[in-house]
Every structure is written in C-alpha cells, then in structure tokens.
C-alpha positions as CSV (number, residue, x, y, z in Angstrom):
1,X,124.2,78.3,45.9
2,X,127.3,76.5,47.2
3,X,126.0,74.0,50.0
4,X,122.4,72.5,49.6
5,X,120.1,72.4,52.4
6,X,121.3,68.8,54.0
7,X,124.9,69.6,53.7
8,X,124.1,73.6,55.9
9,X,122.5,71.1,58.5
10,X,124.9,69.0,58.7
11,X,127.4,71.6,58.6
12,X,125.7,73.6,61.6
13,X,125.3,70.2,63.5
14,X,128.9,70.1,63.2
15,X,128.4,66.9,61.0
16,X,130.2,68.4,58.1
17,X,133.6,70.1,57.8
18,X,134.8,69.6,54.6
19,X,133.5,70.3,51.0
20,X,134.7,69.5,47.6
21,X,133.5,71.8,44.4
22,X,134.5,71.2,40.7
23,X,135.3,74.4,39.5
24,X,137.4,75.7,36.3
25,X,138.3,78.5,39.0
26,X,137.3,78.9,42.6
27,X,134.6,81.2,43.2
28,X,135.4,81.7,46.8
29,X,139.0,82.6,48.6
30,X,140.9,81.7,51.7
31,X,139.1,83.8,54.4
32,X,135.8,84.7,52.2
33,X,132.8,84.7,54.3
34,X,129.6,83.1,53.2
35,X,126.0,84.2,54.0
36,X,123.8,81.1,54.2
37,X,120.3,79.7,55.8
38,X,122.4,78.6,59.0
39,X,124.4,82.0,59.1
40,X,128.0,83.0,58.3
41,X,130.3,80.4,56.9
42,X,134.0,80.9,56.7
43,X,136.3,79.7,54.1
44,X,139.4,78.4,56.3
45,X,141.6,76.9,53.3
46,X,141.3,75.7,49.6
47,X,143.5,73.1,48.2
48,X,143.1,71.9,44.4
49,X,142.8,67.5,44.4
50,X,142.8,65.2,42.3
51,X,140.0,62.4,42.7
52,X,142.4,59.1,42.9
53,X,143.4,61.3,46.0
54,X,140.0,61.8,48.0
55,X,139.4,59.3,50.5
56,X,136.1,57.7,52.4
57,X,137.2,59.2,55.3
58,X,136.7,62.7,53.3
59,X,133.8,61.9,51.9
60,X,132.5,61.3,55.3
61,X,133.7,64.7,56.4
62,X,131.5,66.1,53.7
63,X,128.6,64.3,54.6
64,X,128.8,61.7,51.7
65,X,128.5,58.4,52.3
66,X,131.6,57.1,50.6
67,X,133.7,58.3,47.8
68,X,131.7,57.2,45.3
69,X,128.9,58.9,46.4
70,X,130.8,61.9,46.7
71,X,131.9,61.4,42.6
72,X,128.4,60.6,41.6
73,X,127.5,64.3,42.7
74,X,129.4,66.2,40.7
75,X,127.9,64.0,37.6
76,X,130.6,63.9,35.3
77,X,132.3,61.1,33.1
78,X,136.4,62.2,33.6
79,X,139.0,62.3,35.8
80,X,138.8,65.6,37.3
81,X,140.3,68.0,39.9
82,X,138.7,69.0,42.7
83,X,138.4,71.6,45.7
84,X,138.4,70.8,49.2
C-alpha cells in the first residue's frame, strides 16, 4: 500500500498534494493510475530529492507536520534520496 488511511483522507479532503516515498526504484510512473479506498489517484509527476532539499512547507503538503516528522517516517539512519 502506498498512502495509509490518514494521508487518502487527507488527500480526498484536498489536504494533501504531495508525497515523498524512499524507493531504490519507483514503483509507480508519470501518469500511472492508482486504485485506492478514496478512488482513482493519478500520478502527475515524480522527481528524485535529496532530504537537505525538502522543506516544512512540503512536509505540510504531505500532511506531515514538519520535515522532521516527515524523516522520522521513513525510519532510517542516512542521508537518503527521496520521491516527491
């Protein structure tokens, strides 16, 4: 599952509109459609980050509180690139 359930509410609420995955390769493509609990979501773009490049202001978007939130997530210990 990509989203969890309080990211598709917040993402149908219009809340959320972005999302950041840590992936060795993306599992999804520019366009891809995805069939979830609040219906179809499409994938507009992908764009590889690095984390000293994320901002609060993103994390917001993706319905963290703040960057650091948004890190603690992914539970790792290294610098990392990112998905968004």
């Amino acid at each position: 599952m990509l989203f969890k359930d309080v990211h598709l509410k917040g993402i149908r609420e219009g809340k959320i509109t972005l999302a950041f995955r840590q992936w060795q390769k993306a599992s999804v493509k520019k366009g891809s459609l995805l069939n979830t609990s609040v219906g179809l979501l499409k994938i507009d773009s992908i764009e590889t980050v690095h984390e000293d490049h994320i901002t609060d202001d993103e994390a917001l978007q993706a319905g963290f509180t703040n960057k650091k939130q948004l890190l603690k997530s992914f539970h790792h210990n290294h610098a990392g690139k990112f998905s968004k």
